[in-house]
Structure formats: C-alpha cells, structure tokens
N, C-alpha and C positions, 0 to 999 in steps of 0.2 A: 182168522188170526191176522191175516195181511193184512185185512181194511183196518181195523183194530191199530193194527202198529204205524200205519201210514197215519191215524187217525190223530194219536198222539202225537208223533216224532211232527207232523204238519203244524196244528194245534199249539204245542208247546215253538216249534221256530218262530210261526207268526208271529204267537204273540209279543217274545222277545225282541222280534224284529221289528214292530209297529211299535213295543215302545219303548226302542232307541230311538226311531224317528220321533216320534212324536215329544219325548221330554227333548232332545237335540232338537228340534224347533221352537220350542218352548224356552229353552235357556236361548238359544241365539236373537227370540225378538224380547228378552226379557230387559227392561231398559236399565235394571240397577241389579247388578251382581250379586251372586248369593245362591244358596240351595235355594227349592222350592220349599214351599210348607208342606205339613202333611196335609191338610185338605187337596192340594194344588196335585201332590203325588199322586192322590188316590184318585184325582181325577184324569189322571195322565195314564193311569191306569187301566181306568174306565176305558176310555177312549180308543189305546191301543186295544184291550179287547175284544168292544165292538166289533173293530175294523179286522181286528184277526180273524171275527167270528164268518163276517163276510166272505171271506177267502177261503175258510175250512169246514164249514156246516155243510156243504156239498157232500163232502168224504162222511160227515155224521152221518148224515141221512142213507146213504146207500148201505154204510156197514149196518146198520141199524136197521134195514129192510133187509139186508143179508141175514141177518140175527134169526130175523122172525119168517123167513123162506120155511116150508114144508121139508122134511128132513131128507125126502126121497126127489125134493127139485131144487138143489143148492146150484146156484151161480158164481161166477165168477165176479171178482168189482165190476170189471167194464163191463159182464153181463146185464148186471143189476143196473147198473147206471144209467145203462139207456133203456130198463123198464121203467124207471124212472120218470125220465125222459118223457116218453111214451107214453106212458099215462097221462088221464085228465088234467093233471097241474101242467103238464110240457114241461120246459126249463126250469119252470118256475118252481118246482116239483122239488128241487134241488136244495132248494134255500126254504124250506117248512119246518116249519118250529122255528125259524129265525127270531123271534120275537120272546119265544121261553129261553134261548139261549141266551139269550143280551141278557137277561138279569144273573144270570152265571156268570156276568164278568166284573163282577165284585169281588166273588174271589181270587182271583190273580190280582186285581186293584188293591185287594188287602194285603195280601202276601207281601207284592212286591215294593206297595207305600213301608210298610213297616222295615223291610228289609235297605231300602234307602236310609230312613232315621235312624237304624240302627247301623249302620255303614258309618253314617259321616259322625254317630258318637264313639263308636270304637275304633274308626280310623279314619279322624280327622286330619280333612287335605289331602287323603291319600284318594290319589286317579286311576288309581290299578289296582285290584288287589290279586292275589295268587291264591289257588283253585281252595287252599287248606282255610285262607281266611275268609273266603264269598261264602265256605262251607259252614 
C-alpha cells in the first residue's frame, strides 16, 4: 500500500510539475502572445509526462515487483529496491518498461490539453482560478 501511494501522490506531482515548467517555457520563448493551440497543449503535455515518467517509473517498478513477491517473502520498498538493483539489469533495472510507459502519457496529455481549452473558454483572462472552478 505505501509504494502504491508514494506511486501515485510522486506520479501525479511530477507530472504537474514538469508541465508548469515546460508550458512556462514555452510561453516565455513564444514570440507572439496568446494561448497555445490544442495541438501545441497536448504536446506540452506529452512532454511534461515523458519527463515525469523518468523520475517516477523507479517507484513503478519496485511496487510492481512488491505486487508479484511470494506471499510468505514480502519486502519492504527499500527492500525490494535494492533487489532490484541487484539483479541482472543493476540501476538500469529501475527504469524497465520505460518505453510501455511513454505511450501512457497521452493520457494526461489529453486530460490536461482539453482541460486548458476549456479554461480559457469558460474563464477567459482569468490567471487563477479557485479550487470549485479548476473543479
């Protein structure tokens, strides 16, 4: 349940976190003002997930080796992590399945493009919104 929830609560930060930065650099070298398109969002999207995925597929993979452990040899995360580790792949071991994960970042690309176009048509100009209208 811990890797699980760290899995998520990691998961969902990155990804919001990578893409503030990434549309915040996108609007700052953008030379003519204005929203993005939706093509432009969904790929700001994209991109922010990629790079979340980098940072959090770690946690996937251990909880996900935690998952399928023998019921009578359960670990602990850091247990797991460094068998991980330790096994044939070493570090690399960490970041597996990286590759089926990137195409799972369409969906938060979809969400969150759509969730911008629909922002700036029901509340146009507005730079903030308060927790009932982002809702």
């Amino acid at each position: 349940m811990a890797g699980s929830l760290l899995g998520v609560a990691s998961t969902n930060f990155a990804y919001f976190y990578w893409y503030s930065v990434v549309r915040t650099l996108y609007l700052s070298y953008q030379k003519i003002p204005g929203s993005p398109s939706t093509a432009i969002e969904l790929s700001l999207g994209a991109v922010a997930g990629a790079v979340a995925q980098l940072f959090t597929i770690p946690i996937a993979v251990v909880t996900t080796r935690q998952q399928t452990q023998p019921k009578n040899d359960k670990k602990g995360l850091i247990d797991t992590g460094r068998e991980v580790v330790n096994s044939e792949d070493g570090w690399t071991g960490l970041w597996r399945g990286m590759k089926a994960s990137l195409v799972l970042v369409v969906n938060p690309a979809i969400t969150y493009g759509a969730y911008q176009r629909l922002r700036e048509v029901l509340f146009p100009g507005k730079m903030s919104l308060k927790p009932q209208e982002a809702f």
